[in-house]
PDB file with one MODEL, atoms N, CA, C and O in Angstrom:
MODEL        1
ATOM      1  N   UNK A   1    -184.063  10.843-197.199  1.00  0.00           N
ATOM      2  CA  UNK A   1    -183.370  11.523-196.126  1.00  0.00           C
ATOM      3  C   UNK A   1    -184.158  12.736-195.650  1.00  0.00           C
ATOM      4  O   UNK A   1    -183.509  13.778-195.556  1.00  0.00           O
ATOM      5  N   UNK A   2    -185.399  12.771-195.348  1.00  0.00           N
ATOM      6  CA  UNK A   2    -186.010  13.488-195.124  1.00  0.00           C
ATOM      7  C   UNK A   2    -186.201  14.090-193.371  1.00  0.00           C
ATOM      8  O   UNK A   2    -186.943  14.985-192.964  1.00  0.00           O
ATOM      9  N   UNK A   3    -185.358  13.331-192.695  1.00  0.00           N
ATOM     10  CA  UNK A   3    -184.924  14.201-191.409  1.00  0.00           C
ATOM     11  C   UNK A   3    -183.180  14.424-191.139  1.00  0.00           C
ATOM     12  O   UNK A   3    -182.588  14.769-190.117  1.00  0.00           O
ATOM     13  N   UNK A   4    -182.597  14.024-192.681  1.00  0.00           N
ATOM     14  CA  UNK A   4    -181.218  14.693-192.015  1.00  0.00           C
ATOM     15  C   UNK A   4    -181.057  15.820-191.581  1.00  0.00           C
ATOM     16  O   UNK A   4    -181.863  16.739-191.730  1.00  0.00           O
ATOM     17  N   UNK A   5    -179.978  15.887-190.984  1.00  0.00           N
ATOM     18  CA  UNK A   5    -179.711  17.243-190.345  1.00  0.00           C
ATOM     19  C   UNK A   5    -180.637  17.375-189.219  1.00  0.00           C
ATOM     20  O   UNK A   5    -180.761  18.487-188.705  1.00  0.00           O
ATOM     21  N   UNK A   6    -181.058  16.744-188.937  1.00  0.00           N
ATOM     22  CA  UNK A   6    -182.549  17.022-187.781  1.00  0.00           C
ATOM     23  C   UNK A   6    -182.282  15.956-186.705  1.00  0.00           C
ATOM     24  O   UNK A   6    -181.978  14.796-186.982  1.00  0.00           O
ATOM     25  N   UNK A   7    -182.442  16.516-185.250  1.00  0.00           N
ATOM     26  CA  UNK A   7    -182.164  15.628-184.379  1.00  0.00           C
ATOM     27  C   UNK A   7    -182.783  14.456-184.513  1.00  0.00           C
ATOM     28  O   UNK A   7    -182.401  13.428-183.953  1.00  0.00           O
ATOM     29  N   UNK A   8    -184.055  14.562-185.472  1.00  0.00           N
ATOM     30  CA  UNK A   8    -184.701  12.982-185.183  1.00  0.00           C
ATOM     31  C   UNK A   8    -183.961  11.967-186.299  1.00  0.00           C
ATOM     32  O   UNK A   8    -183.959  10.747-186.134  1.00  0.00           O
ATOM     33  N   UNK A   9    -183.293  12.664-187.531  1.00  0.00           N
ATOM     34  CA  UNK A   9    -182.616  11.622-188.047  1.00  0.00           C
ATOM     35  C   UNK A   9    -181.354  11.183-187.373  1.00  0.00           C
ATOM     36  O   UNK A   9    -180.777  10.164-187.751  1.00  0.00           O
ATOM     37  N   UNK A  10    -180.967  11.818-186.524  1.00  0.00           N
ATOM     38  CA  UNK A  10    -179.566  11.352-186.022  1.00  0.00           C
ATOM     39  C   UNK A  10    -180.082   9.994-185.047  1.00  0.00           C
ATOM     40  O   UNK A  10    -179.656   8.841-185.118  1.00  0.00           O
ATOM     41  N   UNK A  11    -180.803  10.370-184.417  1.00  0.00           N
ATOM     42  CA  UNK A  11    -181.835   9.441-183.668  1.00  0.00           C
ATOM     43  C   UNK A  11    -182.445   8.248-184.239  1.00  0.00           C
ATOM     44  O   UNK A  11    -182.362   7.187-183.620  1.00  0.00           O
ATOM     45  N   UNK A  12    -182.954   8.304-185.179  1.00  0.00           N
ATOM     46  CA  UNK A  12    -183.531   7.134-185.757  1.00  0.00           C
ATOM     47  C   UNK A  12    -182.385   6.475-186.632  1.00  0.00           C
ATOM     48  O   UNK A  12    -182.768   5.427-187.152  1.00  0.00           O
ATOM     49  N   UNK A  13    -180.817   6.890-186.984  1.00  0.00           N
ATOM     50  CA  UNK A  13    -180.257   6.165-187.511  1.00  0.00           C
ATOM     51  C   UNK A  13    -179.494   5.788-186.897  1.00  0.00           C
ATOM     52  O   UNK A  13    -178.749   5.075-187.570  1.00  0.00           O
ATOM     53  N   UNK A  14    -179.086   5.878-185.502  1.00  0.00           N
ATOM     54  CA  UNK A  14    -178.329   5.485-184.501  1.00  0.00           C
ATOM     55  C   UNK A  14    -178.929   4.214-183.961  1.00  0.00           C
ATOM     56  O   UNK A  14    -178.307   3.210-183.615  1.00  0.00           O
ATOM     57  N   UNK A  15    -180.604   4.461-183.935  1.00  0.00           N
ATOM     58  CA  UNK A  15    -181.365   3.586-183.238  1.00  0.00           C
ATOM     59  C   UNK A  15    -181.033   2.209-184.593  1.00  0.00           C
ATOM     60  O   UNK A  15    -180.355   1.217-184.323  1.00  0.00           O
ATOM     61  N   UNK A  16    -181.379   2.338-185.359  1.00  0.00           N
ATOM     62  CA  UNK A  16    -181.114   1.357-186.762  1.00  0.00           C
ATOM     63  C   UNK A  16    -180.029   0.517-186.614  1.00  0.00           C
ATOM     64  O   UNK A  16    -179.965  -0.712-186.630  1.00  0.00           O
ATOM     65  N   UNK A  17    -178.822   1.737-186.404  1.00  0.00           N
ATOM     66  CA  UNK A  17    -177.331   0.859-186.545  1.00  0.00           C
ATOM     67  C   UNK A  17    -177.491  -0.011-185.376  1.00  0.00           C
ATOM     68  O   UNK A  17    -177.330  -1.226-185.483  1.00  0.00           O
ATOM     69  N   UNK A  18    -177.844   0.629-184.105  1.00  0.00           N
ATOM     70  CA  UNK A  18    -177.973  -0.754-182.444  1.00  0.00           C
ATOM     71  C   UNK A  18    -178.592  -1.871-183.394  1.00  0.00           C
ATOM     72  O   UNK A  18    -177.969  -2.874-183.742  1.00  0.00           O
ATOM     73  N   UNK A  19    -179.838  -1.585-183.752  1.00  0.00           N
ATOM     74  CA  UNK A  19    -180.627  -2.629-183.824  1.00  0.00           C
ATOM     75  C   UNK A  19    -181.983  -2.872-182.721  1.00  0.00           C
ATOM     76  O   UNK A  19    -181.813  -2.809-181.504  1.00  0.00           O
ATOM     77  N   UNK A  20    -182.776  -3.039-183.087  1.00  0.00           N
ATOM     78  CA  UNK A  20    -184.168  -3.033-182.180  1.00  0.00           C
ATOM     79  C   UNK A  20    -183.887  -4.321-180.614  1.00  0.00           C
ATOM     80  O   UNK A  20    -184.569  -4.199-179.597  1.00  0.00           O
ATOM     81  N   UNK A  21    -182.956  -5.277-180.734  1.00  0.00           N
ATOM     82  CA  UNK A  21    -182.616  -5.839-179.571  1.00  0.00           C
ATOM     83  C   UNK A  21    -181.424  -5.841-179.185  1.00  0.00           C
ATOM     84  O   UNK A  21    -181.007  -6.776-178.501  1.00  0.00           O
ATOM     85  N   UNK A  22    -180.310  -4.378-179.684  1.00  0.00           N
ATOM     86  CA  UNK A  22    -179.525  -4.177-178.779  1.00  0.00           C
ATOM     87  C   UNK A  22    -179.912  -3.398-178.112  1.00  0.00           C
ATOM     88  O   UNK A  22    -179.403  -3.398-176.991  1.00  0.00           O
ATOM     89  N   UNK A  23    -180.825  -2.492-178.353  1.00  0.00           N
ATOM     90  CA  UNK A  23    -181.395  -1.103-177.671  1.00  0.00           C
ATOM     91  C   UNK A  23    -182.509  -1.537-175.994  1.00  0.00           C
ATOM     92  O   UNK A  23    -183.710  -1.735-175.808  1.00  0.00           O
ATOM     93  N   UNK A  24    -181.178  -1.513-175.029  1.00  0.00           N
ATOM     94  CA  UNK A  24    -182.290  -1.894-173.684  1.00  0.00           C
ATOM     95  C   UNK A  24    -182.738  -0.337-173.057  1.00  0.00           C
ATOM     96  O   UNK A  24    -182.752   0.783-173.567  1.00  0.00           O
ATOM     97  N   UNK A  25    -183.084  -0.847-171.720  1.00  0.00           N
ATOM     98  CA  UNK A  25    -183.956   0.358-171.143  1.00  0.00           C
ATOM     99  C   UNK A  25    -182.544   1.047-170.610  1.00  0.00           C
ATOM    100  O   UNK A  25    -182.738   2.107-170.014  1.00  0.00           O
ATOM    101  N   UNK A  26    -181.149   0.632-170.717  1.00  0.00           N
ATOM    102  CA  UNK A  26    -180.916   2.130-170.398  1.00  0.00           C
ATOM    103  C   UNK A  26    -180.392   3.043-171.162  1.00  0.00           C
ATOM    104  O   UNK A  26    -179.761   4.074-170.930  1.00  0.00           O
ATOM    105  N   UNK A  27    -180.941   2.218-172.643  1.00  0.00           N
ATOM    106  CA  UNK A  27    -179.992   2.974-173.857  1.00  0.00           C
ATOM    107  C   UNK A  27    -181.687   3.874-173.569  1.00  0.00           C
ATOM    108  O   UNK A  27    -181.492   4.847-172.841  1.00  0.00           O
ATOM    109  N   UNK A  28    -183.064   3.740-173.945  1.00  0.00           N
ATOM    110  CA  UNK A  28    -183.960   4.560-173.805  1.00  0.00           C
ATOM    111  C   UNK A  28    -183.889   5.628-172.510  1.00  0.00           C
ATOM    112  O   UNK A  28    -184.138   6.816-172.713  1.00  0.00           O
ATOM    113  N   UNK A  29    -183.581   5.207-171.341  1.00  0.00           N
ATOM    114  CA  UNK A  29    -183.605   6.017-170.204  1.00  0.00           C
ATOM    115  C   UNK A  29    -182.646   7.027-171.011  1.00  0.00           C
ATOM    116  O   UNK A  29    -183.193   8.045-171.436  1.00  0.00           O
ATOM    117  N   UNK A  30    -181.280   6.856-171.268  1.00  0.00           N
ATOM    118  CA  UNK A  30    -180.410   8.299-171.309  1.00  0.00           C
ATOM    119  C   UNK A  30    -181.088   9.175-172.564  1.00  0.00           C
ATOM    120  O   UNK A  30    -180.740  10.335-172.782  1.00  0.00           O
ATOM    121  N   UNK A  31    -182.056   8.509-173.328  1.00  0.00           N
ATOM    122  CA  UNK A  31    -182.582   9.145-174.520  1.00  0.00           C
ATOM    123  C   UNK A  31    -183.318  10.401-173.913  1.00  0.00           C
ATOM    124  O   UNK A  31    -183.213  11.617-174.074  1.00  0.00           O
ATOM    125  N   UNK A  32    -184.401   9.269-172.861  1.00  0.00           N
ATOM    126  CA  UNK A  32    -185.662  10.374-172.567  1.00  0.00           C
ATOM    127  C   UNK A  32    -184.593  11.632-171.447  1.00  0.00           C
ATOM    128  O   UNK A  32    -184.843  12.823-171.261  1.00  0.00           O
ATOM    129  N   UNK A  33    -183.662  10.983-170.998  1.00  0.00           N
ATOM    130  CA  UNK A  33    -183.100  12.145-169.861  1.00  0.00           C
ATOM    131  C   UNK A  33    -181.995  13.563-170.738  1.00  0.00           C
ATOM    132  O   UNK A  33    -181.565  14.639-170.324  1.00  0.00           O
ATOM    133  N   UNK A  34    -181.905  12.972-171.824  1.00  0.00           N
ATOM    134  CA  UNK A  34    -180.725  13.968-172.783  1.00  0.00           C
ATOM    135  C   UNK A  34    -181.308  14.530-173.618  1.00  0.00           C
ATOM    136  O   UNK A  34    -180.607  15.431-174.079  1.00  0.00           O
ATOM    137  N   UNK A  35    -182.572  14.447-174.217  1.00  0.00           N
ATOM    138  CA  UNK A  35    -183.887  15.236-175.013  1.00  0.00           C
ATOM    139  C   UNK A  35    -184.508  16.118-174.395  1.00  0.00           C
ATOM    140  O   UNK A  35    -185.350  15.818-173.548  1.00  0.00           O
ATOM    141  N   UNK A  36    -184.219  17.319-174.691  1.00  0.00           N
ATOM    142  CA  UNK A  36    -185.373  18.280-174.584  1.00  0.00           C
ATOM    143  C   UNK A  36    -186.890  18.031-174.980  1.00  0.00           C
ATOM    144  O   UNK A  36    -187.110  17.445-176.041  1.00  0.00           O
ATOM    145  N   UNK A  37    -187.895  18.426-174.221  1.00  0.00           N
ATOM    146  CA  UNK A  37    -189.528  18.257-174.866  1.00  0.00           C
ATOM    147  C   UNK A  37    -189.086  18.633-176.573  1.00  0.00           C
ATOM    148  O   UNK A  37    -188.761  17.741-177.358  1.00  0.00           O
ATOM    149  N   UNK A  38    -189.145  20.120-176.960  1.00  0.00           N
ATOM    150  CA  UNK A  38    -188.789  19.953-178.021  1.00  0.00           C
ATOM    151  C   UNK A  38    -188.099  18.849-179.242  1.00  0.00           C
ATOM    152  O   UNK A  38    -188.570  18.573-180.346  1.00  0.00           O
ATOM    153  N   UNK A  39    -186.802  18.340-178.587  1.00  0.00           N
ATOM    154  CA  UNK A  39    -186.639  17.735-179.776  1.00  0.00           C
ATOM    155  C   UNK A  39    -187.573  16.044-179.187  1.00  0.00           C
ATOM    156  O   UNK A  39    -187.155  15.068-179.809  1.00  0.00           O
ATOM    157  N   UNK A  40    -188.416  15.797-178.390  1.00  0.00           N
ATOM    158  CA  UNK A  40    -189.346  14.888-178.501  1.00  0.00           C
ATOM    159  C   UNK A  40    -190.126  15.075-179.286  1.00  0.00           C
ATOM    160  O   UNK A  40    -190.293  14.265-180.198  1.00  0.00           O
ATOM    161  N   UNK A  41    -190.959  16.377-179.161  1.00  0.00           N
ATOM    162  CA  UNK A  41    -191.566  16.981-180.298  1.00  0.00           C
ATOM    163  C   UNK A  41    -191.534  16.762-181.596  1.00  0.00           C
ATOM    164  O   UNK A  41    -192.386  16.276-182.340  1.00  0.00           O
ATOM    165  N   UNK A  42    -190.291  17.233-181.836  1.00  0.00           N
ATOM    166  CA  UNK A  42    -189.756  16.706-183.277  1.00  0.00           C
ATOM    167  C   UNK A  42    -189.866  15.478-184.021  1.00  0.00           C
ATOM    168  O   UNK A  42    -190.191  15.333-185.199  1.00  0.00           O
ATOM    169  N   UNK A  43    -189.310  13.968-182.512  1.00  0.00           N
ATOM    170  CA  UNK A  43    -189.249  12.695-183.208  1.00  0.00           C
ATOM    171  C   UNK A  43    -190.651  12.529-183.121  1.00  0.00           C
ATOM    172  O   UNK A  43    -191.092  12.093-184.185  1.00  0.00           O
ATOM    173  N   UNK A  44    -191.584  12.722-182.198  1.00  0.00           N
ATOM    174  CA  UNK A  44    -192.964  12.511-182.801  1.00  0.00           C
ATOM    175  C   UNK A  44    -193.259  12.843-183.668  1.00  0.00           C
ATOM    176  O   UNK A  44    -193.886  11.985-184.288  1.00  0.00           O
ATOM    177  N   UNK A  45    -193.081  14.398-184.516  1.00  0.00           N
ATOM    178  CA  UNK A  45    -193.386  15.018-185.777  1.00  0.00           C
ATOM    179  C   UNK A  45    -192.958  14.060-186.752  1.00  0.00           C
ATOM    180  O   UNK A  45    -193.584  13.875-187.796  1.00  0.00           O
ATOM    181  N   UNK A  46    -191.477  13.189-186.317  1.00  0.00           N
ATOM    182  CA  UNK A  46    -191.109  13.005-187.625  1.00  0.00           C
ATOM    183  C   UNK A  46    -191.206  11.260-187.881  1.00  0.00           C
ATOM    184  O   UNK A  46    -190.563  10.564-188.666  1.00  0.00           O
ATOM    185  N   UNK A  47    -192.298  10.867-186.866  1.00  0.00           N
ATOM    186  CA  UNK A  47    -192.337   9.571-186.568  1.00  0.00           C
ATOM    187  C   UNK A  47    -192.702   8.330-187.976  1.00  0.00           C
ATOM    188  O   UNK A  47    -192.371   7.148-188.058  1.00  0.00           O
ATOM    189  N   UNK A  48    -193.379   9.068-188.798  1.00  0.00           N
ATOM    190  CA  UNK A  48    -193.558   8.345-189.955  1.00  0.00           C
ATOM    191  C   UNK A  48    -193.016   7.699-190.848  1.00  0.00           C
ATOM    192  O   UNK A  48    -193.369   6.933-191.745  1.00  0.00           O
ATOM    193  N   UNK A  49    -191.319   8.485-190.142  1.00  0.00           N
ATOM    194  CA  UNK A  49    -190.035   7.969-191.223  1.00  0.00           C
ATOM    195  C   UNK A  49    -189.520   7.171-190.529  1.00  0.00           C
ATOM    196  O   UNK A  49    -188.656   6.636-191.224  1.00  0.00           O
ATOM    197  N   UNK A  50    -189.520   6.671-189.372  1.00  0.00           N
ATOM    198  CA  UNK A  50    -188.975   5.896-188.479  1.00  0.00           C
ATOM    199  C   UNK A  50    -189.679   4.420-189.594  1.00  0.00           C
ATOM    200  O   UNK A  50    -190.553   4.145-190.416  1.00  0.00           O
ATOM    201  N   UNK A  51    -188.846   4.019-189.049  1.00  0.00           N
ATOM    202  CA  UNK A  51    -188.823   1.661-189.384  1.00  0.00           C
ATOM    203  C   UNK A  51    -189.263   1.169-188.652  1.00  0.00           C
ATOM    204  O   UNK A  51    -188.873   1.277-187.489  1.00  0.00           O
ATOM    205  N   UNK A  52    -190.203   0.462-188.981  1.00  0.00           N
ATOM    206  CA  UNK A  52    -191.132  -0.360-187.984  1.00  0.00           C
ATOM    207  C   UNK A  52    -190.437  -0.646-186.928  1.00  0.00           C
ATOM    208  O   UNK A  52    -190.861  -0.228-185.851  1.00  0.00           O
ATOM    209  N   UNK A  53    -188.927  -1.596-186.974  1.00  0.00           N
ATOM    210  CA  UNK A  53    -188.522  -2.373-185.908  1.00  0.00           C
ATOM    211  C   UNK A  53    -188.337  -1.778-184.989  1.00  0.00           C
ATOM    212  O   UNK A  53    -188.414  -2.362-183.908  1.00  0.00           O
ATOM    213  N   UNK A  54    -187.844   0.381-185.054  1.00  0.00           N
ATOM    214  CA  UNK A  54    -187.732   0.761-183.983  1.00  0.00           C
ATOM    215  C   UNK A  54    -188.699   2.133-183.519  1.00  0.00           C
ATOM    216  O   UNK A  54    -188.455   3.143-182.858  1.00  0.00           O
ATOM    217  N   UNK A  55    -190.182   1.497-184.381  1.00  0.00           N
ATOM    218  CA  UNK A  55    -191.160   2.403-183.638  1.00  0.00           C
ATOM    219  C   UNK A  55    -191.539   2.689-182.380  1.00  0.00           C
ATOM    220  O   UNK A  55    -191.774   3.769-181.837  1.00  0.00           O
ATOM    221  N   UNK A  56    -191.577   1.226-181.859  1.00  0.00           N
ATOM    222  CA  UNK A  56    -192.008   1.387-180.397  1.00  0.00           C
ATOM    223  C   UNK A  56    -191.113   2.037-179.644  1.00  0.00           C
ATOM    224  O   UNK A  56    -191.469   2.822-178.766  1.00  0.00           O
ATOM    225  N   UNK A  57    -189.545   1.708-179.981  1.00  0.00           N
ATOM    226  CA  UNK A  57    -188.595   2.226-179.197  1.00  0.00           C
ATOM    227  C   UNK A  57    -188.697   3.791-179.133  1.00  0.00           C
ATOM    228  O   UNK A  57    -188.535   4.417-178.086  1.00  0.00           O
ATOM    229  N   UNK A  58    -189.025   4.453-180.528  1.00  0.00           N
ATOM    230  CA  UNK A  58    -188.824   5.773-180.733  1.00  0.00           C
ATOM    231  C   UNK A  58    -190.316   6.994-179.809  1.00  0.00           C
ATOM    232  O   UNK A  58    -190.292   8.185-179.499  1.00  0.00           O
ATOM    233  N   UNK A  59    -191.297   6.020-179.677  1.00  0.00           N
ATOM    234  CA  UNK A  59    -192.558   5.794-179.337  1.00  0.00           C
ATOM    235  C   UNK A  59    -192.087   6.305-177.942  1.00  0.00           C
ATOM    236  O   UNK A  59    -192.107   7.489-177.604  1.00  0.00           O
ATOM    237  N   UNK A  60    -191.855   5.741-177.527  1.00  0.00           N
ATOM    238  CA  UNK A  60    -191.416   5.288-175.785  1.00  0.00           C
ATOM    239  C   UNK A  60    -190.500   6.501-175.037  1.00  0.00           C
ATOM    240  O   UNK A  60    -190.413   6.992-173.911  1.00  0.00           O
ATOM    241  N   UNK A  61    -189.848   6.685-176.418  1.00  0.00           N
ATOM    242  CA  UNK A  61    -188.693   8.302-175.878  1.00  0.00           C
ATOM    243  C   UNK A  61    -189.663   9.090-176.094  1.00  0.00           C
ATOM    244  O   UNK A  61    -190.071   9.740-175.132  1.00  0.00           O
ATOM    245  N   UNK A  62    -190.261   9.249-177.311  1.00  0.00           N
ATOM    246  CA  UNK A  62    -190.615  10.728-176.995  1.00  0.00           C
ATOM    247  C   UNK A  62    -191.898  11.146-176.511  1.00  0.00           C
ATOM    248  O   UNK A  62    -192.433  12.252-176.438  1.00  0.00           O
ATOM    249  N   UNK A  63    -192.381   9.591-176.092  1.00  0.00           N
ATOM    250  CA  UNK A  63    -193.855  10.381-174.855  1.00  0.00           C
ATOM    251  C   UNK A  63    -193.381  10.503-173.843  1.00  0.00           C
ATOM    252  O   UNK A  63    -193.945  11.142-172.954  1.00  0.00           O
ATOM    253  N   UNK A  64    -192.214   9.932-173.683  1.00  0.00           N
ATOM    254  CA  UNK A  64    -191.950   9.744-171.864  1.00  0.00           C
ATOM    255  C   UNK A  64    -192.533  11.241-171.392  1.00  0.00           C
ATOM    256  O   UNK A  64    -192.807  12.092-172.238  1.00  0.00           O
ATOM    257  N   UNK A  65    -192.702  11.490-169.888  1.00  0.00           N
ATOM    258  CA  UNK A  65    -192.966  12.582-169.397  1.00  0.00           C
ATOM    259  C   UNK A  65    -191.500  12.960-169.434  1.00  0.00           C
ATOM    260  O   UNK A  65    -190.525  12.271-169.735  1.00  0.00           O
ATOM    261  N   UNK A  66    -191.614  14.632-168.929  1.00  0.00           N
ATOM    262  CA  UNK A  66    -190.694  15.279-168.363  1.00  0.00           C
ATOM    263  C   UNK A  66    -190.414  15.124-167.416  1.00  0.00           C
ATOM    264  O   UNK A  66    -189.506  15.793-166.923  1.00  0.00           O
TER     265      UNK A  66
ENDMDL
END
């Protein structure tokens, strides 16, 4: 549990419970539009703990541009 309490674990275990093909583009769109750079920041920082199945997804939020 090394990002509880941290926006990126709330994030990466939300993303888990969907599942890597319930998660479409507009579950990612409201991600990248409701994240601050900062906490993108973060899920990149904390990208290592993320699960393969929803790397790319997690990938995808937090480069998006601003």
């Amino acid at each position: 549990m090394a990002t509880a309490g941290r926006i990126s674990g709330t994030i990466i275990q939300a993303l888990r419970w969907l599942g890597k093909h319930s998660v479409d583009e507009q579950t990612t769109t409201i991600l990248k539009e409701r994240l601050t750079s900062d906490e993108k920041a973060i899920l990149l920082k904390d990208i290592h703990y993320t699960p393969i199945g929803i790397l790319e997804i997690i990938r995808a939020v937090a480069e998006a541009e601003d």
